[in-house]
Residue, then its C-alpha position, 0 to 999 in steps of 0.5 A: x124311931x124318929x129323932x127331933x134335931x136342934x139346928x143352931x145359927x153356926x159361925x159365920x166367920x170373921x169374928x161375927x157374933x149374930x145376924x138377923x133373919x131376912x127371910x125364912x126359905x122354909x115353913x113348918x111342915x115342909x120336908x127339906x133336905x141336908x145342906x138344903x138352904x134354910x133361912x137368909x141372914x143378914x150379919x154386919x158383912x153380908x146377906x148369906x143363906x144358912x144350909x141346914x144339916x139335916x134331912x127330915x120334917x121342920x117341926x119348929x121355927x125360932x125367930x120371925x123375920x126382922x129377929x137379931x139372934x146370937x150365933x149358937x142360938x136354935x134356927x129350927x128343929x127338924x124331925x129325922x129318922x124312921x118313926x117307932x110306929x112303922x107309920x111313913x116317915x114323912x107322914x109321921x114327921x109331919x105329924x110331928x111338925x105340927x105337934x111342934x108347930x102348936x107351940x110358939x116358935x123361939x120357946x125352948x125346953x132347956x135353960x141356957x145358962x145366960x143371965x139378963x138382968x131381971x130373970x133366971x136361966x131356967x128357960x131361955x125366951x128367944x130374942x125377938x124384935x120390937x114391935x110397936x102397937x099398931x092401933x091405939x089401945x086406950x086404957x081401960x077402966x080398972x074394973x075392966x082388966x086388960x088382957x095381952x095379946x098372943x104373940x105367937x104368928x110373930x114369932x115372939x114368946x107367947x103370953x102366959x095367958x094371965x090378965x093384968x087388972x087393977x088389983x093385980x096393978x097394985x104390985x110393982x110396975x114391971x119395969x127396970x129402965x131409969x130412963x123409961x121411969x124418968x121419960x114418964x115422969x116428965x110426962x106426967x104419964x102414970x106407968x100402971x095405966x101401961x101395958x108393957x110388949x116386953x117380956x112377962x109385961x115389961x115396959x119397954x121405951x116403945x110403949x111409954x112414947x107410943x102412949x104420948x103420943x096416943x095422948x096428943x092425938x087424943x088433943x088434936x080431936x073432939x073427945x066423944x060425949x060421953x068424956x064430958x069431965x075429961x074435955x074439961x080438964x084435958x091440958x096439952x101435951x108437954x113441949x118434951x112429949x111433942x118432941x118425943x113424938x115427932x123424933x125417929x130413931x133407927x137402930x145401928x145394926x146390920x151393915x149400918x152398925x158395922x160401918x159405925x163401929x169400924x169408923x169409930x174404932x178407925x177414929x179412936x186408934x188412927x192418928x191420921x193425916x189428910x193431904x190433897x192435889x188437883x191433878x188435870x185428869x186431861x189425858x187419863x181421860x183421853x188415854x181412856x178413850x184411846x183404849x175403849x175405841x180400840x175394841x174388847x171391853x170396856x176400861x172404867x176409870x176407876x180400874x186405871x186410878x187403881x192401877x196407878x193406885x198399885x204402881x204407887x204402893x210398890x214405889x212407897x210400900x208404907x202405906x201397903x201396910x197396918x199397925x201392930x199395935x200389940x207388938x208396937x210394929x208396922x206390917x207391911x204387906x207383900x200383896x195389894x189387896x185393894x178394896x173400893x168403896x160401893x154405895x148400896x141400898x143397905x149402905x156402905x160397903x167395901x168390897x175387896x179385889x184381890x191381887x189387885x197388883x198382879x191385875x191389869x186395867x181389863x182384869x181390874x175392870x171385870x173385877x170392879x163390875x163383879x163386886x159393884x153387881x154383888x153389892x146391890x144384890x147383897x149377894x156379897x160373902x164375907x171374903x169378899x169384904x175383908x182381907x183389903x190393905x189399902x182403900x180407894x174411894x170414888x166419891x166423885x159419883x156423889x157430884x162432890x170434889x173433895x173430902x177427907x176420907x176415914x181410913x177403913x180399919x185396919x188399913x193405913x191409908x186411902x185414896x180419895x177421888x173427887x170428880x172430874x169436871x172442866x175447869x180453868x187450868x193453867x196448861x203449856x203456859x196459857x189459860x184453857x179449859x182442862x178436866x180437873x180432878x182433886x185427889x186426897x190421900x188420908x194416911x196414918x201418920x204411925x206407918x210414914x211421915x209427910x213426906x212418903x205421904x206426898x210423895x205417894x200422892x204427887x206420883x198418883x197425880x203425875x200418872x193422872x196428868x200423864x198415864x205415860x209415866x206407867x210405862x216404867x211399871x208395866 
């Protein structure tokens, strides 16, 4: 007999708590096979494509794309199993699907025990993304009654069916935000002449600043013939509506919310410091040449800084280390599990080399190109951007010299490197033109003191000026 199987968002891992749907790999309908790639998700760490553990006949989706969904919560049902009617399973299954699929997808059948404020737990509405009207919907007389719109193709929950009219307006006004009430009270906006896109009709935010400025259009064009009292007694919208409308706000998820909780919590805890040199970066660069023009691959800059970077830490083995804050400790790791700062089109990330100790300037190139590649491609797993003890950033790409870097939590220190470009430098005791580089190391001050700081960065700058001083550790 075939059985219709549950498939919930699994634990990514690394204390993840939900991810959003990119991209559905599947329709309703389409038979799929076990550890068969479902959808692509989007956590605060990674793009990653969810295999589903089942082998049958989808017969139901939870969520459109663009949807943020709790781990634990229904991806899809799938139909599995031989039918009772001796009909083909996959003829059946599809049957099945599309008994299924007539639902709206994110309905459930089982009450999920979560309490929001303002409804029960008897059934649980799958959460759903914002969606803003995209034509104006002036109101309508209240003798003409408004119905809303089936959201179903989008993946939200379906509407009872019920139609909103001026009596049955005469009830409260669905909606729970103070801040939704007052922003329509400075307005001079009536909520009733409303209808919410939240759930059962709720009023959300969206819809009161969609109808502000539905109504400023409203002021910017000649009103029809048959509006000859309201062209009369139509004023401007207030200064607060002008500026809600011209205001965007764009919603802290993703890797985006990622990267501003993990700076605010580093700002919170960390004590830090900021120290900073000007090094002549003269024969690192031509130290670099040397080694290009001697054929093999290619060595990046960025792979000799790091191997300075290493040599550094196993001379000051303080700043290779975190705080404990529970156990009042420093922890000072063995291993340099380097991680460098990558600007993507999904934002910031750090990817993690690992053993970067153990690596040496080829190694460490091929490494770096690797993780960059990842990066862009949003192909990166959350191995690779956790784990890291210590932190180099390479802000020189953005043209900048210097800067003050946030410490990636839980690390204890990074290393910034500006650009490098042809200045006035004083060299063997006359005035030339040299390639100059400002180094900044930001640590926290819990692990070391000044003194280790400066050390650790005067011996990075040493290298810069001459990679001969890395003979001793190699």
């Amino acid at each position: 007999m075939a059985q219709v199987l549950e498939f919930k968002l699994p634990d990514l891992g690394e204390g993840l708590t939900e991810a959003e749907i990119v991209r559905w790999l599947v329709e309703v309908g389409d038979v799929v096979t076990v550890d068969q790639p479902v959808v692509e998700v989007e956590t605060a760490k990674a793009m990653v494509e969810v295999p589903c553990p089942y082998g049958g006949v989808v017969t139901a989706r939870f969520g459109a794309e663009g949807t943020e969904l709790p781990v634990g919560a229904p991806l899809l049902t799938v139909a599995v199993g031989e039918p009772a009617d001796g009909r083909p399973a996959g003829e059946a299954n599809a049957s099945a699907a599309r008994t299924e699929g007539s639902r709206t997808e994110g309905s459930r059948t089982e009450g999920s025990g979560n309490v929001l404020v303002g409804y029960g737990t008897s059934e649980a509405p799958a959460r759903r993304r914002r969606v803003r009207p995209q034509t104006p919907a002036p109101a309508a007389p209240a003798a003409s009654g408004r119905h809303r719109t089936d959201r179903t193709d989008q993946g939200l929950p379906a509407a009872d069916g019920r139609t909103v009219t001026g009596a049955a307006q005469d009830g409260p006004v669905p909606v729970i935000s103070p801040l939704v009430r007052r922003l329509a009270r400075q307005n001079g906006l009536d909520l009733r002449e409303l209808t919410g896109s939240g759930p059962d009709g709720l009023i959300l935010r969206a819809d009161v600043e969609y109808a502000l400025r539905a109504a400023a259009a409203r002021g910017r064009t000649d009103l029809t013939a048959d509006e000859p009292q309201r062209q009369t007694a139509w004023t401007p919208p207030s200064p607060a509506a002008a500026e809600t409308a011209r205001t965007v706000r764009v919603p802290l998820k993703g890797i985006r919310g990622a990267v501003a909780d993990k700076l605010s919590r580093s700002r919170t805890e960390i004590p830090d410091a900021t120290c900073w040199v000007d090094a002549d970066a003269t024969e690192l660069m031509r130290t670099r040449a040397a080694m290009n023009a001697s054929g093999g691959p290619k060595i990046s800059v960025l792979a000799l800084l790091a191997r300075i970077c290493t040599a550094a830490l196993a001379r000051f083995p303080e700043l290779n280390s975190g705080v404990d804050t529970e156990a009042r400790e420093v922890v000072q790791y063995a291993d340099v599990h380097l991680g460098f700062a990558a600007q993507t089109d999904r934002g910031l990330v750090v990817p993690v080399v690992r053993d970067a100790h153990a690596r040496n300037a080829e190694s460490l190139t091929a490494e770096f190109a690797r993780l960059t590649e990842a990066a862009r491609a949003g192909t990166l797993t959350p191995a690779d951007l956790t784990g890291g003890t210590f932190t180099l950033n390479n802000y020189g790409v953005f043209g900048v010299d210097g800067s003050t870097p946030i410490i990636n939590h839980p690390e204890a220190a990074m290393l910034g490197v500006g650009r490098i470009v042809p200045k006035p430098w004083v060299h063997e005791g006359e005035l030339a033109v040299r390639q100059v580089v400002q180094l900044s190391l930001t640590f926290d001050h819990r692990v070391c003191d000044g003194g280790t700081a400066g050390g650790f960065l005067r011996y990075v700058a040493d290298c810069v000026e001459q990679p001969a001083v890395l003979l001793r550790t190699l």
